[in-house]
C-alpha positions in Angstrom: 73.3 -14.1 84.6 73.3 -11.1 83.4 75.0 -7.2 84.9 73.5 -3.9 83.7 74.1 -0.4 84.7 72.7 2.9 84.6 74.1 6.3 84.7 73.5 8.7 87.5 72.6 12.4 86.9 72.7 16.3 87.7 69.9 18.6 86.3 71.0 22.1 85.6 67.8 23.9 84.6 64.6 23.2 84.4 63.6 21.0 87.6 60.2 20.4 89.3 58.3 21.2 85.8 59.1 17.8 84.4 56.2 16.7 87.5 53.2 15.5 85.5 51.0 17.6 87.7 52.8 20.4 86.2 52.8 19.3 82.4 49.4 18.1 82.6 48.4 21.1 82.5 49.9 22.0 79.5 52.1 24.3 81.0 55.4 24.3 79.4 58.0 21.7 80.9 61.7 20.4 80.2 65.1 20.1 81.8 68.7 20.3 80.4 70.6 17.2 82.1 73.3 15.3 81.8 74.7 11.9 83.0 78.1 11.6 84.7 80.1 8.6 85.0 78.8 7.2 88.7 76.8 4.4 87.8 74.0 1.9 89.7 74.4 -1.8 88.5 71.8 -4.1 88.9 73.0 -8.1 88.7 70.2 -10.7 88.0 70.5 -14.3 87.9 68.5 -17.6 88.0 68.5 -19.0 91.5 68.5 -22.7 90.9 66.0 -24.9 93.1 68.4 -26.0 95.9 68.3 -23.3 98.6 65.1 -22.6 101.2 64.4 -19.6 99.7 63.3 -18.3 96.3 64.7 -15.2 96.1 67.6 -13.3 97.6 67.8 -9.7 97.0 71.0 -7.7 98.3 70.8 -3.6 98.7 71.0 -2.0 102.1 69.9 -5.7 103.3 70.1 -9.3 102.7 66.5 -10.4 101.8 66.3 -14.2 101.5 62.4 -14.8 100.8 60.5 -17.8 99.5 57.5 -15.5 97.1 57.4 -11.9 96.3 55.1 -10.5 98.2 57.4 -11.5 101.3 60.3 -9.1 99.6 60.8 -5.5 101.4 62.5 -3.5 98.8 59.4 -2.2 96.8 60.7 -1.6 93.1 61.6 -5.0 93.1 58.4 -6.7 95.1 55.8 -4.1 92.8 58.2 -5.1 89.4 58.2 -8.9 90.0 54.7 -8.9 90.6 53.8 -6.7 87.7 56.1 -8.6 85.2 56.7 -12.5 86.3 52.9 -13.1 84.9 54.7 -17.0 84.1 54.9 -17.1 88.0 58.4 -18.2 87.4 60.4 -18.4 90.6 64.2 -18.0 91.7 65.8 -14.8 90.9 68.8 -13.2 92.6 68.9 -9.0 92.5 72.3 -8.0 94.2 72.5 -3.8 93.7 75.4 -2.0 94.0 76.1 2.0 93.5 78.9 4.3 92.6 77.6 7.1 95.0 74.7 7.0 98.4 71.0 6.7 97.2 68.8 9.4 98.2 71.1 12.1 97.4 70.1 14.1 94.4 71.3 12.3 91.8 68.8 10.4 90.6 69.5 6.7 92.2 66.2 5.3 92.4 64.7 6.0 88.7 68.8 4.9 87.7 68.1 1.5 89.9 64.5 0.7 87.7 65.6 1.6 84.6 69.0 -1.0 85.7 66.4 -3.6 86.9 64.2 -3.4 84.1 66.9 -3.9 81.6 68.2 -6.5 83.5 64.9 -8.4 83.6 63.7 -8.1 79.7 67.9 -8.8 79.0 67.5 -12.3 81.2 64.3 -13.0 79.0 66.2 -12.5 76.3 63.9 -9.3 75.1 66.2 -5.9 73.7 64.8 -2.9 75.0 65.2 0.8 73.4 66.0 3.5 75.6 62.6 5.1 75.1 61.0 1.7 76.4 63.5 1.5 79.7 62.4 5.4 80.6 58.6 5.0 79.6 58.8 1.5 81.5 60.5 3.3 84.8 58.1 5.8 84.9 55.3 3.9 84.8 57.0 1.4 87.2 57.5 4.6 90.1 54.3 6.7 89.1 51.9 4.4 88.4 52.7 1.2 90.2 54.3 2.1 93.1 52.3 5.9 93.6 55.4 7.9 94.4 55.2 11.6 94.0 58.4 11.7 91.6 58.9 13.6 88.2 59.8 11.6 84.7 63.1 13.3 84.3 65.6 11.2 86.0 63.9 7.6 84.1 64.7 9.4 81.0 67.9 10.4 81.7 69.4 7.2 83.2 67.8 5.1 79.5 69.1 7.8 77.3 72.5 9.3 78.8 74.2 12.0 77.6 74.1 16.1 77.6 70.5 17.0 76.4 67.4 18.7 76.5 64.2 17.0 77.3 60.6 18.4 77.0 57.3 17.1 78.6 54.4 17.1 77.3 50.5 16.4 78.5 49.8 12.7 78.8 53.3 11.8 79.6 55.1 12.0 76.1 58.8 13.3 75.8 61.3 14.2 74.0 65.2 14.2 73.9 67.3 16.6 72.1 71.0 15.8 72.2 73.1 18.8 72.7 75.8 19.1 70.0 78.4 20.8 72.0 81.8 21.3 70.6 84.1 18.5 72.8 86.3 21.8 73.7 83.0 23.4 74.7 81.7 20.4 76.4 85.2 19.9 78.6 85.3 23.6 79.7 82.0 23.2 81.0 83.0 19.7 83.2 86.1 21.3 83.9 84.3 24.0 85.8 81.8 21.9 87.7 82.4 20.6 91.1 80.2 18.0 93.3 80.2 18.1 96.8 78.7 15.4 99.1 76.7 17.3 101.9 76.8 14.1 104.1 73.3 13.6 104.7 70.5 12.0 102.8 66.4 12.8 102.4 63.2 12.0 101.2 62.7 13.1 98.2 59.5 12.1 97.5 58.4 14.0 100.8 59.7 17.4 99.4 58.1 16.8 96.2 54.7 16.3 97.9 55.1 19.3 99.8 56.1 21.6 96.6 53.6 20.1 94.3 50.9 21.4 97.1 51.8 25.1 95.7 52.4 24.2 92.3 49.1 26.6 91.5 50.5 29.4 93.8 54.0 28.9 92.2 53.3 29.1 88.3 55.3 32.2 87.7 58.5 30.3 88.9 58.3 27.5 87.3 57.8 28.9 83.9 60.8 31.0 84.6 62.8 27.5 85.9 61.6 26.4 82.5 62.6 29.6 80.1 66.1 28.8 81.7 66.5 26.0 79.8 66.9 27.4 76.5 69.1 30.2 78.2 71.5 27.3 78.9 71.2 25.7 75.8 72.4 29.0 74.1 75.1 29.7 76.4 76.5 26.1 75.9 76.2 26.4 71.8 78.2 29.8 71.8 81.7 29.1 71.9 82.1 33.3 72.2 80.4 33.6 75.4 82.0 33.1 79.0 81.0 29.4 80.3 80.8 31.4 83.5 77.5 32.4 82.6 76.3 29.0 83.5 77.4 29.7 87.1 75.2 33.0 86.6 72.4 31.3 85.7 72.7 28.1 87.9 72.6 30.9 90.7 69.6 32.3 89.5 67.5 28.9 89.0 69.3 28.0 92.9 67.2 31.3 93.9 64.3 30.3 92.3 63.9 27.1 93.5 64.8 28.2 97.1 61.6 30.2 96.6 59.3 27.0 95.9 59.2 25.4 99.9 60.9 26.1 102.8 62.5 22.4 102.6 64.2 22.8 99.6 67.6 24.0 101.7 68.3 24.6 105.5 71.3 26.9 107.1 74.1 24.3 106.4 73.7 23.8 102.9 72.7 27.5 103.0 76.2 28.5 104.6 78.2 26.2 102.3 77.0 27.7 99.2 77.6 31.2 100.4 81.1 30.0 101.4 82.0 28.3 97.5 80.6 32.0 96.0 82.9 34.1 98.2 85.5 32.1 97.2 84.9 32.1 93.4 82.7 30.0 92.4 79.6 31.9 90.0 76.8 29.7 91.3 75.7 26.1 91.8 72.6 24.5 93.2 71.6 21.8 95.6 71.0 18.6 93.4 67.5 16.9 93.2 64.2 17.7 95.4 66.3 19.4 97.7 66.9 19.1 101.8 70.4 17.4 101.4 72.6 15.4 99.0 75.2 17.0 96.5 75.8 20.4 95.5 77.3 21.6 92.6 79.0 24.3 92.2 80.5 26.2 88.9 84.1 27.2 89.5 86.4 28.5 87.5 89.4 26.5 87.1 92.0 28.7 88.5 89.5 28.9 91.7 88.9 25.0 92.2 91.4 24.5 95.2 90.3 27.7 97.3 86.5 26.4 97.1 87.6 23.1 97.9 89.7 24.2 101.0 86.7 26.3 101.9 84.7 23.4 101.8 86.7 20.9 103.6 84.1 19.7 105.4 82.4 18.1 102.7 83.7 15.5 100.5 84.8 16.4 96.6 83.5 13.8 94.6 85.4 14.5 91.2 83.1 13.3 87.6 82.9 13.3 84.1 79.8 13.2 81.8 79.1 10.3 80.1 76.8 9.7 76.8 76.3 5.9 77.2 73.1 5.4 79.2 71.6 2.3 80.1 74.0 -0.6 79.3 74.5 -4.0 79.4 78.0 -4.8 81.1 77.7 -8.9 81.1 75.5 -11.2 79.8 76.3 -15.0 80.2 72.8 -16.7 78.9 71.5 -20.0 79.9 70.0 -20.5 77.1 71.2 -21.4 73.8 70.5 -18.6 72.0 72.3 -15.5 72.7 71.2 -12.1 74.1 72.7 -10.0 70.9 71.0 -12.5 68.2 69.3 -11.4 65.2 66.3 -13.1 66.4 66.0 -11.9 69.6 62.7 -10.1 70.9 62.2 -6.5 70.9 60.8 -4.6 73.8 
């Protein structure tokens, strides 16, 4: 058996150009991210031959199936199919979440990058980071056809606070930030998530902004130019961590602009609500429609924006650097996961 888990994330700058149809066309693209500590785990085991199904997979259901093709949830159907080419049979998938999926936080590309590790870890193969996020986007682009970006795959491998760049043909790259740790809790210290209390499709806001991707250049190379604003505002100690409010309210405005979906009068009303009392800016988290929204606060302003926003639910956090992760292995076979001689993804 073996437990795994990935990290869940928020995206300050640079969303919606990390779409391939947007870097395919060498236009520039990257996001400054990081991971918190809410995590998805995925636990994978071995069914052994005695029950009268095959495979038992637990998420918002109980799926107890004899072959794949019978299974419901689709990342696991499309990855079993893709990767059990041995036609082995038996697996158990139970998932489990720190926060709701479908929120803005990156859940699903968190849940493949979980499952992936969890299957190459049971076949006693270690994967790199880079493999997990390459693997997960192919996995949700490729195999499954959803309209999703290759941001939040690369996140939930890597973990941390850092930049990452897109490039034509689907290439990345990750830049760690080196923040000073004083630097780096001022700026946690001032972010608060709030739980809107409703869910949506992501991949149905994405299809409907990617549409006006050609009508909506302009915007996203200024979504994109505001990633290396943040990065300089984080790496100067001297300058107000406020200013990431500023900016976060700016990037809110621009991607407002990009479809009507992208926010409604609710979450419209509660962000107008944290500004007036204090907070400097904040964005909804994700495609858009519903889910969290952050907010930048100063920390002698924290408990007025939460009493003005009573209605939602604070969800306090942390960042986190770890990434994808194994949490338990407990092999069958002789040889151990950790090994010297053990395959490399």
């Amino acid at each position: 058996m073996i437990i795994v888990r990935a990290p869940l994330r928020v995206s300050f700058f640079g969303g919606g150009t990390d779409h391939p149809t947007w870097f395919n066309r060498n236009e520039p693209a990257a996001v400054l991210s990081t991971t918190i500590n809410k995590y998805v785990y995925v636990q994978l085991r071995r069914l052994p031959a005695v029950f009268d199904f095959n495979y038992r997979i637990a998420w918002g259901m109980l799926e107890e199936v004899k072959s794949i093709r019978e299974i419901q949830h689709p990342v696991v159907r499309r990855l079993l199919e893709h990767y059990d080419r041995d036609g082995e049979s038996g697996y158990e998938i139970i998932y489990n979440a720190d926060l709701p999926s479908k929120t803005g936080l990156g859940s699903s590309s968190a849940f493949t990058v979980a499952l992936l590790n969890a299957w190459f870890g049971n076949h006693e193969r270690l994967c790199s980071k880079r493999f997990l996020a390459q693997e997960a986007i192919h996995v949700e682009q490729e195999l499954l056809q959803e309209t999703v970006g290759s941001q939040d795959q690369v996140a939930a491998a890597f973990g941390g606070l850092n930049r990452i760049d897109f490039f034509p043909g689907g290439d990345f790259s990750v830049s760690a930030l080196h923040v000073p740790a004083e630097r780096r809790n001022e700026l946690q210290d001032s972010l608060m998530l709030f739980f809107t209390g409703f869910s949506r499709s992501a991949q149905a806001i994405e299809n409907l902004k990617i549409a006006r991707y050609a009508d909506m250049a302009s915007n996203l190379r200024e979504m994109h130019a505001m990633v290396g604003e943040g990065e300089r505002i984080l790496a100067n100690s001297g300058r107000d961590i406020g200013e990431i409010g500023d900016l976060l309210h700016q990037a809110w405005m621009a991607k407002r602009s990009l479809h009507p979906s992208v926010s409604n009068g609710f979450i419209d009303e509660a962000y107008e609500t944290a500004r007036a009392f204090g907070a400097r800016g904040g964005k909804l988290l994700g495609a858009g429609g519903g889910g969290f929204l952050m907010m930048q606060v100063p920390p002698e302003r924290q408990a007025a924006v939460k009493e003005a926003l009573s209605s939602l639910t604070h969800v306090p956090f942390r960042m986190e650097r770890e990434g994808a992760s194994v949490v338990l292995y407990n092999p069958e076979l002789a040889s151990n996961y950790l090994a010297a001689d053990a395959r490399i993804c």
